[in-house]
N, C-alpha and C positions, 0 to 999 in steps of 0.2 A: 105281118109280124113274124119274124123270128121266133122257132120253138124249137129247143134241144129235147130231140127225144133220147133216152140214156138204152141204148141197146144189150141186154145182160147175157144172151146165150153167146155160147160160141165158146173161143179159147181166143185170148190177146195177146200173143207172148211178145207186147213191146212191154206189158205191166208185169209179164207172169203168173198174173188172175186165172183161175183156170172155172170154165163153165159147164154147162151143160153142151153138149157137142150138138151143132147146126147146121144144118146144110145150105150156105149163103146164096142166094141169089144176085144178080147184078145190082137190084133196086136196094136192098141188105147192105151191100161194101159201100153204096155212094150214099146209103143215111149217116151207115156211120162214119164214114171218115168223114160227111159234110158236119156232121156235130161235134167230131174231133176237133176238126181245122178252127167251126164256129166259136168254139169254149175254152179255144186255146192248147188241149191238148195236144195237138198237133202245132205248135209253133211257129209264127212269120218266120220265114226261110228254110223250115226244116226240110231234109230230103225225103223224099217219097224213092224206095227198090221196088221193081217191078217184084225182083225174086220174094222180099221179106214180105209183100204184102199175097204175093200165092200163096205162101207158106202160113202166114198169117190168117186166111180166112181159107184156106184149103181149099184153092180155085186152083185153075191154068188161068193163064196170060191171059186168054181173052177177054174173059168180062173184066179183070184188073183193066186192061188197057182200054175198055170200055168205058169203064169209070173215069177212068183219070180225064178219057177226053171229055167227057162230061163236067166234070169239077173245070177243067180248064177252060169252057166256055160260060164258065159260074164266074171265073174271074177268083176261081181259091186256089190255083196254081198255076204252075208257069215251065212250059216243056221245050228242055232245051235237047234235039234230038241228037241220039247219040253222045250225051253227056249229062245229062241228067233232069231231076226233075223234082220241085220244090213248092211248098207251100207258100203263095202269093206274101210279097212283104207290105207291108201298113203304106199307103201315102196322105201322109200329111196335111199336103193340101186339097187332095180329094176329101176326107175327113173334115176339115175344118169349112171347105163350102158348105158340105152336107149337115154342117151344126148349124151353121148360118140359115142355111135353108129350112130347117127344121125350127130354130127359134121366132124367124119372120111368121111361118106359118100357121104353128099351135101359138104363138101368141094373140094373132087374129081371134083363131077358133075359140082360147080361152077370152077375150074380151066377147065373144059372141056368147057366148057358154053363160058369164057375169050376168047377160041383160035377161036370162032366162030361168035359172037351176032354181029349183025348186028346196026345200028342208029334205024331201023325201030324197033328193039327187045328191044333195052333202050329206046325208044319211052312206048312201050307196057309197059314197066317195072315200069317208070316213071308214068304212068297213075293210074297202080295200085299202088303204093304208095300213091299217090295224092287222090284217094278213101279212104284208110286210114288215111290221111292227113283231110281229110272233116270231117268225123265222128269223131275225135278228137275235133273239131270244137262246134260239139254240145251239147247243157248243159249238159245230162248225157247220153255219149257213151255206148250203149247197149255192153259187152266183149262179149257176143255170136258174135257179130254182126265183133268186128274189129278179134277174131280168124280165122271166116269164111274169114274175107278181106284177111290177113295174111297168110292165106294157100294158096291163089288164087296168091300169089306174090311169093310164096318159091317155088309154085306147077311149074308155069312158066318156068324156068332154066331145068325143068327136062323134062318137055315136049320138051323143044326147042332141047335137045340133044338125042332126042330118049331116055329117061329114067323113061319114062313114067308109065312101069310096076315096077321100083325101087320106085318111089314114092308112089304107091299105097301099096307095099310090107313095108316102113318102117311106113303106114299107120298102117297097122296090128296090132295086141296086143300091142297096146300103151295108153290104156285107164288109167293107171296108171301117162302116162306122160303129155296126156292131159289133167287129170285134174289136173295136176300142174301147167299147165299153165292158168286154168283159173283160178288156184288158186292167181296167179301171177296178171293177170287181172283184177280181182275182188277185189283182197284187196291195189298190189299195186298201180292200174289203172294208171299207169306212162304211159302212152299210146304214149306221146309227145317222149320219150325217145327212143319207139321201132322205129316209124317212124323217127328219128331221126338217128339212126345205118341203118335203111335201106338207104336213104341219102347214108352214108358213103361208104357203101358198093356197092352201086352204080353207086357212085365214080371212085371206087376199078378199077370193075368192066371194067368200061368207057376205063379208063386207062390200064384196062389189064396187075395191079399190082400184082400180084398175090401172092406175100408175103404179103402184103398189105390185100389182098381179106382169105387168110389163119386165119390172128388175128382178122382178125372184124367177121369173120363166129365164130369163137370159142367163141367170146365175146356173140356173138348175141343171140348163142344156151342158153349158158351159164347164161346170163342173169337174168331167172327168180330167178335161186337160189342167184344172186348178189344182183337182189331187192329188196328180202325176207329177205335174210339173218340170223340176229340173232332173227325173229320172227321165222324162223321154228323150235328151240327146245323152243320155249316158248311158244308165243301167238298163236300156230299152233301145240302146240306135241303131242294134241289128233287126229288129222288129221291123225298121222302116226302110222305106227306097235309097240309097245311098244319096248325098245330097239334097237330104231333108233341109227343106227352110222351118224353123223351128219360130215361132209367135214373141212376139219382144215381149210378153211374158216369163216365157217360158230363159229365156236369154237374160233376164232381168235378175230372175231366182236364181240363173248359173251363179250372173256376176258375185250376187251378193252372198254366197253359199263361198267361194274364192277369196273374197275379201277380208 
């Protein structure tokens, strides 16, 4: 799982927040710019200065350039030498395998999940929604905050079936997919919507519909690109790899949005 940790000391002057004054070590610069990049702060395409980020965390070069080669082999940037260096842009169709992949799989897990859960386990299940139910609640829901809830609810089902190491496995090289989701979070903060499909599927669930539980998991996965929509080849196409192939969805809402 993905966890933004929110790092408070220091001084940030890309915000002009000022902190208590820290002394960063290497492990310090690559949390936090990896929870920048992860929450969006840091922007698909944005550049990364050697110089603004010494000055930023009141290093030398070295461990900067430490980091960066770190993050680079994360696959969150992309080092063009002697010209520059940028936070990795969105791909698409990497993205959209890795929803595929993920909706074949928990949908498995949750039909396996159906033949077992307990009152006491929709109990648990129900509590964490209702977590994310609260935070929806208030003026402005932090998206670090309901992704972390979010996972703590999808994570559930998998534990409960011994599937514990498949959850941490589709964990893995997803940082392309996570930050579509906070992309999703952050611009379309429909927040009311997701905890609302969970609802449904908890339902599903209850009932041990499992045709039922099959369309709302594919809905569910599916989602962030249904709430985006025709902002991802527009107000978002610098976000991704140039010659994005965009979902005849997605191409469907341009047309009709034109017309």
């Amino acid at each position: 799982m993905v966890y933004f940790v929110l790092y408070l000391n220091g001084c940030n002057r890309r915000t002009g927040a000022i902190f208590v004054t820290q002394n960063y070590t290497s492990r310090d610069i690559y949390n936090q710019l990896y929870n920048e990049i992860m929450s969006l702060q840091r922007k698909p395409g944005a550049v990364l200065r050697e110089n603004a980020l010494c000055e930023e965390f009141g290093v030398s070069r070295t461990p900067i350039r430490s980091v960066l080669q770190e993050l680079r082999i994360a696959g969150l940037i992309e080092v063009t030498p002697y010209k520059s260096t940028h936070v990795t842009r969105l791909d698409f169709d990497t993205i959209s395998q890795q929803i595929y992949l993920r909706v074949a799989v928990e949908t498995a897990v949750l039909l396996d999940f159906c033949e077992l859960c307990t009152p006491e386990q929709m109990e648990q299940l129900h509590t964490r929604n209702n977590a994310l139910r609260r935070l929806t609640l208030q003026p402005d829901p932090a998206p670090e905050a309901f992704y972390h809830l979010d996972g703590c609810l999808h994570e559930y089902w998998f534990t409960a079936t011994g599937k514990d190491q498949l959850w941490e496995l589709i964990q893995t090289n997803q940082n392309s997919y996570s930050r579509f989701r906070m992309l999703d979070l952050v611009e379309a903060r429909n927040f009311d919507e997701i905890v609302s499909e969970h609802d449904d599927l908890l339902r599903a669930i209850a009932a041990k519909d499992t045709a039922q539980v099959r369309d709302l998991c594919s809905k569910h996965l599916y989602g962030g690109v249904t709430r985006l929509g025709q902002e991802l080849p527009t107000k978002f196409a610098d976000y991704f790899v140039p010659g994005t192939h965009w979902p005849d969805p997605v191409h469907k809402k341009e047309e009709a949005g034109q017309a």
